[in-house]
LOKE-25139 format. One record per residue (C-alpha): residue number from 1; residue in one letter; x, y, z. Coordinates in nm, 3 decimals. Example, Ala and Ser with C-alpha at 12.3 -4.5 7.8 and 13.67 -1.06 7.14 Angstrom:
REM LOKE-25139
{1,'A',{1.230,-0.450,0.780}};
{2,'S',{1.367,-0.106,0.714}};
//
This chain:
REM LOKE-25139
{1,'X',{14.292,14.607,14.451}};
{2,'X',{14.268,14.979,14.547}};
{3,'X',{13.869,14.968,14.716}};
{4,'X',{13.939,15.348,14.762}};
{5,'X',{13.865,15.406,14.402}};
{6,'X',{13.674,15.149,14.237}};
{7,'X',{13.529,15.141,13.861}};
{8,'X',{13.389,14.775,13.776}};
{9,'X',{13.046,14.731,14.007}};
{10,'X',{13.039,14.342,14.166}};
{11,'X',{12.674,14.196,14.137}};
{12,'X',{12.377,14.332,14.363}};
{13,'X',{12.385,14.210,14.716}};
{14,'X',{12.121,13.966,14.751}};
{15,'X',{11.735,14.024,14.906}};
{16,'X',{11.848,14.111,15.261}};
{17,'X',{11.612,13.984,15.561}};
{18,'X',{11.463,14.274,15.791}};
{19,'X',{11.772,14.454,15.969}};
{20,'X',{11.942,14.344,16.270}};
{21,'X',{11.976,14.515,16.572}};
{22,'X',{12.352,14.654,16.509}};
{23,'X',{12.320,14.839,16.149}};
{24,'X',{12.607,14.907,15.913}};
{25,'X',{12.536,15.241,15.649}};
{26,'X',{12.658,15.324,15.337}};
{27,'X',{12.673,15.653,15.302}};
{28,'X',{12.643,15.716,14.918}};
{29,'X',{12.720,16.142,14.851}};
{30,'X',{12.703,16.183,14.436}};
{31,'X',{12.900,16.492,14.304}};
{32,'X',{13.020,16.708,14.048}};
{33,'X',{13.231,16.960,14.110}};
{34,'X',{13.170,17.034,14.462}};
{35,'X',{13.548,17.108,14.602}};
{36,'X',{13.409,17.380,14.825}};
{37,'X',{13.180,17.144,15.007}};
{38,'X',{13.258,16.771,15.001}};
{39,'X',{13.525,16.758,15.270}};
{40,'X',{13.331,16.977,15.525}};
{41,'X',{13.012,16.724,15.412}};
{42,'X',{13.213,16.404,15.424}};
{43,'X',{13.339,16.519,15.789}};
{44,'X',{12.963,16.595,15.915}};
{45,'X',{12.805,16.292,15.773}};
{46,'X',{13.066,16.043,15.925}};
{47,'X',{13.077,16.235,16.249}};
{48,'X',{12.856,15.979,16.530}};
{49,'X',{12.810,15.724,16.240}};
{50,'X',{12.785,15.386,16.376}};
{51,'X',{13.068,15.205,16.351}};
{52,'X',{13.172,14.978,15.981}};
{53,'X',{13.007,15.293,15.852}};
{54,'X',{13.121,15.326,15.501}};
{55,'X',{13.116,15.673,15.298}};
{56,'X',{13.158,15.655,14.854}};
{57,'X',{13.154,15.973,14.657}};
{58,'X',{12.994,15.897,14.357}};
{59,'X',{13.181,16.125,14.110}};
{60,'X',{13.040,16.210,13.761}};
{61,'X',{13.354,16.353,13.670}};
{62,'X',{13.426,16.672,13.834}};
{63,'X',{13.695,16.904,13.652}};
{64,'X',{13.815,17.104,13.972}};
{65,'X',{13.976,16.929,14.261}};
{66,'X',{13.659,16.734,14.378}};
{67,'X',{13.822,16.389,14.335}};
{68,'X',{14.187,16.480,14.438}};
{69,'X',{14.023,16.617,14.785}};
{70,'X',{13.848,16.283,14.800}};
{71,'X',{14.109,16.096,14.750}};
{72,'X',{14.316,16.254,15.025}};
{73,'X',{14.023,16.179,15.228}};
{74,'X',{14.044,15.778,15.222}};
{75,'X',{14.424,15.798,15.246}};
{76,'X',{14.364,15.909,15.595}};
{77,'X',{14.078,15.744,15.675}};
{78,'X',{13.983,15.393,15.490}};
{79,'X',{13.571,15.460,15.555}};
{80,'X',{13.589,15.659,15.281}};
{81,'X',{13.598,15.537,14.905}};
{82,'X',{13.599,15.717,14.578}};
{83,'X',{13.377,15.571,14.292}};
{84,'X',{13.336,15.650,13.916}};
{85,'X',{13.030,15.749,13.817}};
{86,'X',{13.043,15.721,13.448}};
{87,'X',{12.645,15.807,13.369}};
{88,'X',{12.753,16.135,13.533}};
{89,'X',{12.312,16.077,13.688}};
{90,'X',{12.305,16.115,14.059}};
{91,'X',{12.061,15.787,14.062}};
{92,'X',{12.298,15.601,13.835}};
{93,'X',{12.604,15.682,14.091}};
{94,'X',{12.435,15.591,14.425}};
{95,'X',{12.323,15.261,14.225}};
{96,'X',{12.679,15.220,14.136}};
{97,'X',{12.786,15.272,14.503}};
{98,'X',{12.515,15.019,14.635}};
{99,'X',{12.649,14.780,14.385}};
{100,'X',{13.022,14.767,14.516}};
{101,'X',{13.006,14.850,14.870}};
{102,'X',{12.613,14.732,14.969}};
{103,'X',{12.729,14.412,15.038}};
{104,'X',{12.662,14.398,15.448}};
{105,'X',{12.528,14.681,15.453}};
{106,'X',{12.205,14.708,15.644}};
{107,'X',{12.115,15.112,15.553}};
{108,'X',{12.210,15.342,15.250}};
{109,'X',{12.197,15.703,15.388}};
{110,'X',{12.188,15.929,15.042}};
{111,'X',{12.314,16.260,15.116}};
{112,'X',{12.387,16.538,14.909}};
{113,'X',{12.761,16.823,14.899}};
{114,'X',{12.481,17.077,14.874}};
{115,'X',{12.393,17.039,15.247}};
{116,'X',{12.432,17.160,15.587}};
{117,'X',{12.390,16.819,15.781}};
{118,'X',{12.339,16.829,16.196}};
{119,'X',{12.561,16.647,16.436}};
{120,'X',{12.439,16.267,16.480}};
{121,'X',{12.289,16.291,16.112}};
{122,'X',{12.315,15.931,16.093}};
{123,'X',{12.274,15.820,16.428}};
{124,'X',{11.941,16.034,16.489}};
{125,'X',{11.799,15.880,16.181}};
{126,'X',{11.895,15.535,16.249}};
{127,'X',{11.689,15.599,16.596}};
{128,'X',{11.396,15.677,16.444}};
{129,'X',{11.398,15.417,16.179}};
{130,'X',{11.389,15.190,16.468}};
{131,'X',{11.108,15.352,16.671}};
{132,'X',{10.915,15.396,16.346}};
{133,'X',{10.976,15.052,16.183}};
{134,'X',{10.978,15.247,15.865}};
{135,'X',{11.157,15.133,15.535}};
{136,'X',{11.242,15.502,15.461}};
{137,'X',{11.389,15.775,15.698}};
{138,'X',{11.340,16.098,15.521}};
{139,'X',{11.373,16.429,15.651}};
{140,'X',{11.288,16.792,15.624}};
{141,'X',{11.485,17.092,15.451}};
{142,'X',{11.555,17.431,15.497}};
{143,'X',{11.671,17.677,15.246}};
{144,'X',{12.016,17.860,15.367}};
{145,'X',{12.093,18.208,15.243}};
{146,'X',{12.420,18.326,15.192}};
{147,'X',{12.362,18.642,14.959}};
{148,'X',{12.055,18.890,14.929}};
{149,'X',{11.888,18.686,14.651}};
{150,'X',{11.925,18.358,14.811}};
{151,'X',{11.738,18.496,15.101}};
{152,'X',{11.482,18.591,14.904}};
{153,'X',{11.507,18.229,14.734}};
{154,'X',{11.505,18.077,15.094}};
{155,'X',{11.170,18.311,15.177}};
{156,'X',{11.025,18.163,14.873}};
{157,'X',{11.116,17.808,14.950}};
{158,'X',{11.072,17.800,15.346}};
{159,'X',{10.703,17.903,15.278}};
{160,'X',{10.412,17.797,15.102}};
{161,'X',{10.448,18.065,14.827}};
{162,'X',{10.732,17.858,14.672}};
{163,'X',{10.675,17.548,14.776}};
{164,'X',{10.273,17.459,14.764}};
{165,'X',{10.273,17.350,15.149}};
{166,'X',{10.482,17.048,15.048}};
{167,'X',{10.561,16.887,15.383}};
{168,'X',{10.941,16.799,15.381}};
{169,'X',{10.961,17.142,15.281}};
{170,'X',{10.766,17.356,15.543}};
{171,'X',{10.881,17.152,15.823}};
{172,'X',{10.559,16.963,15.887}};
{173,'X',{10.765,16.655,15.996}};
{174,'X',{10.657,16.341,16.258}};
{175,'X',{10.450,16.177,16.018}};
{176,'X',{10.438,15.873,15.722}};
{177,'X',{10.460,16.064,15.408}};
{178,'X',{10.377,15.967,15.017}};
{179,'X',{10.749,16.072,14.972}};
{180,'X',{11.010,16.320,15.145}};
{181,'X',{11.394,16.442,15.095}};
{182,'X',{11.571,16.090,15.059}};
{183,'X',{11.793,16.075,15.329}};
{184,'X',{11.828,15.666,15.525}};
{185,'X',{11.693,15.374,15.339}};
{186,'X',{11.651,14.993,15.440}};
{187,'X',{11.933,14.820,15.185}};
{188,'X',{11.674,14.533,15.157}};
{189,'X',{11.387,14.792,15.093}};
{190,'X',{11.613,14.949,14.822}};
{191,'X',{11.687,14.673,14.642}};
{192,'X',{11.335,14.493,14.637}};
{193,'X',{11.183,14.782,14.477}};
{194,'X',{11.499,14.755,14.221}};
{195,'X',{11.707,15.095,14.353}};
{196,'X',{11.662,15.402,14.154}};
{197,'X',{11.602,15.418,13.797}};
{198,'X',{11.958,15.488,13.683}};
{199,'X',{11.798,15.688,13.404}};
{200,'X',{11.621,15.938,13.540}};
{201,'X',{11.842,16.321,13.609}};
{202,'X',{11.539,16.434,13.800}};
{203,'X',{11.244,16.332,14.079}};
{204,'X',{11.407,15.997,14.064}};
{205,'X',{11.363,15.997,14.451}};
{206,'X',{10.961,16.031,14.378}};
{207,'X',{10.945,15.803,14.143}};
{208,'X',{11.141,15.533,14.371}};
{209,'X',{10.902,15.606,14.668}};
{210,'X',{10.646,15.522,14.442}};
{211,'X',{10.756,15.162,14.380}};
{212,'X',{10.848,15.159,14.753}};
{213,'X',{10.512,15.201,14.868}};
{214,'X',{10.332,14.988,14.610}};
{215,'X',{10.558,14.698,14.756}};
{216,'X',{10.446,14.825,15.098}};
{217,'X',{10.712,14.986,15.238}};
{218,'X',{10.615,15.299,15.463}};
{219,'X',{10.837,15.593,15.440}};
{220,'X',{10.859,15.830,15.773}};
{221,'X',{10.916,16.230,15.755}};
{222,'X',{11.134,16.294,16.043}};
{223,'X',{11.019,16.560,16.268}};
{224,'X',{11.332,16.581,16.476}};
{225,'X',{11.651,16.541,16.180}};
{226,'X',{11.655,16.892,15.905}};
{227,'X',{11.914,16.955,15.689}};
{228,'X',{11.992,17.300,15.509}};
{229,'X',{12.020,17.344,15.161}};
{230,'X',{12.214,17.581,14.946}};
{231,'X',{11.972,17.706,14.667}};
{232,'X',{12.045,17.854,14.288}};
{233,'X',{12.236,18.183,14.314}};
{234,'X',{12.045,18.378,14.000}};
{235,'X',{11.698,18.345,13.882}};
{236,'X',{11.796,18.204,13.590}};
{237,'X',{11.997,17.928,13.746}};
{238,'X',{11.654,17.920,13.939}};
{239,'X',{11.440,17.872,13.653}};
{240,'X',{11.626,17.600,13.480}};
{241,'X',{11.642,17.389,13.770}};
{242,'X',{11.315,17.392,13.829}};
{243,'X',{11.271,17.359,13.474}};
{244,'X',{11.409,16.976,13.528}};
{245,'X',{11.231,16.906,13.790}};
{246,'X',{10.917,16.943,13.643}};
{247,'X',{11.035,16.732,13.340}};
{248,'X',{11.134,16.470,13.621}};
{249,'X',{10.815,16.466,13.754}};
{250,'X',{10.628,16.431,13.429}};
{251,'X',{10.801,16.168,13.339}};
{252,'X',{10.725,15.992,13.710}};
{253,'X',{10.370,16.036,13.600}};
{254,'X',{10.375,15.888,13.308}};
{255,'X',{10.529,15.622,13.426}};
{256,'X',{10.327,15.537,13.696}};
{257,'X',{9.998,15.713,13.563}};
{258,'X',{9.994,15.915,13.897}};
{259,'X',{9.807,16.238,13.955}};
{260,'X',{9.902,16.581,14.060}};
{261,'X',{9.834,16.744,14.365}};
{262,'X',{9.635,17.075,14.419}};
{263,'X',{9.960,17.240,14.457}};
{264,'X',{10.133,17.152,14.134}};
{265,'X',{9.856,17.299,13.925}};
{266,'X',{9.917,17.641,13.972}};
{267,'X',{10.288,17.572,13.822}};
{268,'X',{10.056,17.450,13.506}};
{269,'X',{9.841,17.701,13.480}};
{270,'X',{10.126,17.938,13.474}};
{271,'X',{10.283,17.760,13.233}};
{272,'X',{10.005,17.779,12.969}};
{273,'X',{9.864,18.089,13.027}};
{274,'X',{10.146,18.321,13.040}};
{275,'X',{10.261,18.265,12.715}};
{276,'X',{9.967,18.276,12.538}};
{277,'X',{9.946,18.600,12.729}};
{278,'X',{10.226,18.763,12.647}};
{279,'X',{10.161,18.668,12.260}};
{280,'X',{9.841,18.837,12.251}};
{281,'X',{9.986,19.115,12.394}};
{282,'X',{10.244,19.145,12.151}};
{283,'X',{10.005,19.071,11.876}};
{284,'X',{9.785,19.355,12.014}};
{285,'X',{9.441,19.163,12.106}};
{286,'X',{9.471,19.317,12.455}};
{287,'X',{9.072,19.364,12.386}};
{288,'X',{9.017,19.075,12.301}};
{289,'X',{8.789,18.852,12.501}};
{290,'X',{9.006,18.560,12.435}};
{291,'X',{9.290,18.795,12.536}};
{292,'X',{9.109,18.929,12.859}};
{293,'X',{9.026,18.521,12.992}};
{294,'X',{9.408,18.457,12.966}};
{295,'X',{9.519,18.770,13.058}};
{296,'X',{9.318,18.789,13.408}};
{297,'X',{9.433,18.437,13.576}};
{298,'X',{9.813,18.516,13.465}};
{299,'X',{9.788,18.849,13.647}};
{300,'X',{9.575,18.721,13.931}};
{301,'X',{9.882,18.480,13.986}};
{302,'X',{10.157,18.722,13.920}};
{303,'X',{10.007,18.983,14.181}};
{304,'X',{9.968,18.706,14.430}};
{305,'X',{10.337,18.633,14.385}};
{306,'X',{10.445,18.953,14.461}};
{307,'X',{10.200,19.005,14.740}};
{308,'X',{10.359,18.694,14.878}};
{309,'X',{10.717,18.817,14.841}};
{310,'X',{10.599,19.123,15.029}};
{311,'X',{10.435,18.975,15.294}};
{312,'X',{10.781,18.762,15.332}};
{313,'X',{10.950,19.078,15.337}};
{314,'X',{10.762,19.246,15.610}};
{315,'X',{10.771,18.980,15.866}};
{316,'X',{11.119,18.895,15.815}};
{317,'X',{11.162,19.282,15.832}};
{318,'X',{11.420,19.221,15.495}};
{319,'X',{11.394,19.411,15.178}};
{320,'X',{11.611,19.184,14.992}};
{321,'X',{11.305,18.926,15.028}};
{322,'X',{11.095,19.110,14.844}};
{323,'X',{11.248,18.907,14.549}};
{324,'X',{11.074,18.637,14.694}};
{325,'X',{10.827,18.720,14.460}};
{326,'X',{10.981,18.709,14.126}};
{327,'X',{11.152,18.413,14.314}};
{328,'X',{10.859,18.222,14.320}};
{329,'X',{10.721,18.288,14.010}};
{330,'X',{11.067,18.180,13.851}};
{331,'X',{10.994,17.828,14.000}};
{332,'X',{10.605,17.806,13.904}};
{333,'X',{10.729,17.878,13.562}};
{334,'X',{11.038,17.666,13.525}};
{335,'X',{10.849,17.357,13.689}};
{336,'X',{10.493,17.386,13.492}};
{337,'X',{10.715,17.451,13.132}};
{338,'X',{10.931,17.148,13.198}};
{339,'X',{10.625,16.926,13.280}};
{340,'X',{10.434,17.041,12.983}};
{341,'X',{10.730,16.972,12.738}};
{342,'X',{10.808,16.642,12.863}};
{343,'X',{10.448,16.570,12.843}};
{344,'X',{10.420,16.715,12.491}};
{345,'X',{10.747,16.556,12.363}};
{346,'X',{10.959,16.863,12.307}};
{347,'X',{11.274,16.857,12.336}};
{348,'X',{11.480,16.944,12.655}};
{349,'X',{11.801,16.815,12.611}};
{350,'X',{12.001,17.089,12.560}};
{351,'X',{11.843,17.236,12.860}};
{352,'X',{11.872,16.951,13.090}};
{353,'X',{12.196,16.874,13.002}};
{354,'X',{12.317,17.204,13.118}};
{355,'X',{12.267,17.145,13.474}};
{356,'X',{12.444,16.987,13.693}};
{357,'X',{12.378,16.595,13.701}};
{358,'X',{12.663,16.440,13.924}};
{359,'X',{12.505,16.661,14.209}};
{360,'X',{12.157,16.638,14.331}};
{361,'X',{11.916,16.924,14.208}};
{362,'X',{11.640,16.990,14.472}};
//
């Protein structure tokens, strides 16, 4: 049988004991169309990876020449495997992966064709798992610009007007975290807490460091490994993805019956208060003291966003950032709107559906 592309996942590797001192990775990358990135990612990932590394592209059915480029890849070098990804979910398709390569294994490393990924990726992590004994290796991320929006995107994302002061995202690494970007995992860890919930398109990395840590796993935030990310090129591309996640993360709450942080409530407060805004404004009860208590903390917010943006803009001595503004307010919306409407029940398909769900959204 051809292991370079495989369809028909063997049973789950067994309960593995704690890791011994000469690890073997899978490297698991899920994709959809990503033939501008995935051999330039595949190259960087297995470049100082130990060796019996192994490397599966979890495809959930790309239409451009994603899966031909892979192919060529394990031709040439047998490390790397193509796998079908059916459920077309970036969880489902690293399960999949774990499934019919884990077997040996001692680490999965999840990475992502949306990345810039440093020299030693794999090796640097693999030396801090050991130092820090940690079940989980994650790492911090930093937006990349490559156009005058996304560098107003990046501003918004690289600081805490975008972001909320989330850690993995402002750099604040060297510590054990609640969660972080998924990045090296303990293959015993993984499948103790059952592996990702093949369901879920969105914060299905959350949601599994949730069950991680309830089994007692501690999860480490790297503050030596980053990777750069490649963000939305148009706000509305913006809006939609955040959109998801916020429907991701409502349904992790539910789940688990977690709270929020301090930081996701201004994403909620946007959310309700904007539109009930905007239709008393169209309905012409700008006098109205219901009107004027809705009406001041949605442009309290707003001119904080923009203030933000133009503080960005002024250090970074960069008018294009002064979309970092708009930027930001794109992703309050998008997340607080998709967590109230997964709460509430409404529907979201069409919507979610539309994004891409081979690839990992962050």
């Amino acid at each position: 049988m051809d292991r370079r592309r495989m369809t028909d996942p063997a049973p789950p590797a067994p309960h593995c004991p704690p890791t011994p001192t000469r690890p073997r990775v899978l490297i698991v990358v899920p994709t959809l169309n990503e033939a501008a990135h995935i051999a330039r990612v595949v190259h960087a990932l297995l470049g100082g990876a130990p060796p019996g590394t192994m490397l599966a592209v979890a495809d959930g059915g790309s239409t451009d020449a994603t899966r031909g480029i892979v192919q060529a890849l394990s031709r040439r070098d047998p490390r790397v495997t193509l796998v079908e990804n059916p459920a077309r979910l970036q969880a489902a398709g690293i399960n999949r992966a774990v499934a019919l390569l884990g077997a040996g294994a001692t680490h999965l490393l999840r990475a992502d064709a949306h990345a810039e990924y440093p020299p030693a990726f794999c090796h640097d992590l693999l030396a801090e798992a050991a130092a820090t004994g940690a079940a989980s290796v994650t790492v911090t991320m930093r937006t990349l610009a490559s156009s005058p929006f996304t560098e107003a995107v990046a501003a918004a994302q690289n600081a805490l007007l975008g972001t909320g002061g989330s850690a993995h995202r402002t750099g604040r690494g060297g510590q054990f975290v609640d969660h972080g970007h998924h990045a090296l995992m303990r293959i015993d860890a993984f499948l103790a807490a059952g592996g990702y919930d093949g369901t879920q398109s969105h914060n299905e990395d959350a949601e599994l460091d949730h069950r991680l840590r309830a089994l007692g796993y501690r999860i480490w935030l790297s503050g030596k490994v980053s990777i750069g990310y490649h963000p939305r090129r148009s706000l509305g591309a913006l809006f939609r993805q955040y959109l998801r996640h916020g429907a991701g993360r409502a349904r992790t709450v539910r789940r688990h019956r977690t709270g929020l942080k301090a930081r996701q409530m201004a994403p909620l407060a946007a959310a309700l208060s904007v539109p009930a805004a905007l239709a008393g404004l169209a309905l012409g009860a700008v006098l109205h003291p219901a009107w004027l208590g809705l009406a001041l903390p949605v442009l309290v917010w707003a001119v904080a966003c923009l203030a933000g943006g133009a503080v960005l803009a002024l250090r970074a001595r960069r008018w294009p950032v002064l979309m970092a503004g708009p930027a930001a307010m794109a992703m309050h919306l998008g997340w607080g709107a998709g967590f109230l409407a997964a709460v509430l029940g409404a529907p979201l398909a069409g919507v979610l559906a539309g994004g891409p769900r081979g690839a990992r959204d962050q």
